[in-house]
C-alpha positions, -999 to 999 in steps of 0.1 A, spaced: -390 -120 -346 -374 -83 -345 -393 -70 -314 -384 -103 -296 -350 -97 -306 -349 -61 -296 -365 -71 -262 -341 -92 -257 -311 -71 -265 -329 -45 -242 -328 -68 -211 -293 -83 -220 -281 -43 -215 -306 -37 -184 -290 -66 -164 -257 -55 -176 -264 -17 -165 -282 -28 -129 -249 -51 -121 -223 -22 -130 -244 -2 -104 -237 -25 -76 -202 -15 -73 -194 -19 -36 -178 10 -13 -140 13 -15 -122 1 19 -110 22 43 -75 14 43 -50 27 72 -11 16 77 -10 -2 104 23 -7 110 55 -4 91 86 -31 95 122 -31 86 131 -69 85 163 -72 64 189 -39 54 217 -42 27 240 -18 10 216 -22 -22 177 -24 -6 155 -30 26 128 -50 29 97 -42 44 65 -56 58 36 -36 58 5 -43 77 -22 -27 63 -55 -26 83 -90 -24 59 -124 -18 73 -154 -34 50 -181 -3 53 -207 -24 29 -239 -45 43 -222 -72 24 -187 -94 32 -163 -83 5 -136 -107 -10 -107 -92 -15 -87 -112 -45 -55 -88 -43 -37 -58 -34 -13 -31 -55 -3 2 -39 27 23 -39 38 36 -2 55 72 -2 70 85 30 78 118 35 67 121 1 90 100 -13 82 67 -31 98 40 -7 83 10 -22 54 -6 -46 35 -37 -33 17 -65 -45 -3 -92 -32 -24 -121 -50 -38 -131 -19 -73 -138 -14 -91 -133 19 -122 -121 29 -135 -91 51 -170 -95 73 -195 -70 69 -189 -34 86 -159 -53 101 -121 -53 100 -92 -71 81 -56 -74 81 -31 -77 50 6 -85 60 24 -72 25 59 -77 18 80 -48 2 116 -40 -13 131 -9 -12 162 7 -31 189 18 -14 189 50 -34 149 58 -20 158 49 16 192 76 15 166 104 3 141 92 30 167 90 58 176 127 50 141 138 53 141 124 88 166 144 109 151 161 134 119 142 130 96 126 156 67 115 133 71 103 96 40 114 71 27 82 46 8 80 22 -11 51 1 -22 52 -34 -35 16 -49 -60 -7 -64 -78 -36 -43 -92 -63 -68 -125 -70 -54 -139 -106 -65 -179 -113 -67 -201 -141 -83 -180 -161 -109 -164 -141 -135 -176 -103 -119 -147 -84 -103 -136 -51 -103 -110 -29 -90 -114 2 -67 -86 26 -59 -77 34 -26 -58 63 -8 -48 71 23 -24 97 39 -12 99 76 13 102 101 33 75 120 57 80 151 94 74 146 94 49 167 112 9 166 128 -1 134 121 33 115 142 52 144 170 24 147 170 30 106 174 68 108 202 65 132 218 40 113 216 52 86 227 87 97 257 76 118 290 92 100 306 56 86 345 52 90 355 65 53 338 97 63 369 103 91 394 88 66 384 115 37 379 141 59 419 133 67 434 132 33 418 164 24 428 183 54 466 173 45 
């Protein structure tokens, strides 16, 4: 009765052990585009397209998505999806990710940009991986690049940089 029960517990912990090994390969995760759909005097939203490549012999479902975006190393936005979709094996998939931004963020961001024809990103995050019933797990993801200033991120930094109306009106009273 104990060796049967010691055998079992033995190939309870084997199973256990041979599924944590079959951990899949992170995603390779690239920006794929950055959009600037709504500005305020208090936050921007975003919509980040995020481009992941499966690199495992095996389709991967993805059940969701958390990263935080920096840009010129400064933290622009944290995102979150619960979206579920799937990636083919050794293929491609899209993830369309909605973001808010702080007004405070974007003025430090817009500074960094003067003079600027490229903006450096970067990616740090979690994709929840599903499997068979109750097995998931999460594996981190990072990813750093460069995108060109070009669209909404150009028409933001000359926005944004424009001298407003109370500039000229301060810049009278103290000269009197």
């Amino acid at each position: 009765m104990k060796s049967m029960r010691t055998i079992l517990i033995l190939l309870l912990a084997l199973t256990f052990s041979a599924c944590a090994g079959i951990r899949p390969a992170p995603p390779e995760v690239q920006l794929a585009g950055l959009e600037i759909t709504d500005v305020s005097l208090s936050h921007a939203n975003f919509l980040a397209t995020l481009k992941l490549f499966n690199p495992n012999s095996v389709s991967m479902d993805i059940k969701g998505l958390q990263f935080t975006l920096f840009l010129n190393d400064t933290r622009v936005a944290k995102g979150l999806t619960a979206k579920s979709f799937s990636i083919p094996a050794e293929d491609y998939g899209e993830a369309a990710i909605r973001l808010s931004s702080s007004f405070l963020d974007l003025f430090q961001l817009t500074r960094s940009l003067q003079g600027q024809e490229a903006i450096s990103f970067r990616i740090t995050g979690e994709v929840k991986v599903g499997g068979m019933g109750l097995i998931s797990s999460s594996i981190p993801i990072e990813r750093e690049g460069t995108l060109p200033l070009t669209g909404t991120l150009n028409q933001l930094r000359s926005k944004t940089l424009q001298p407003s109306p109370m500039d000229s009106i301060g810049e009278q009273i103290i000269s009197k």
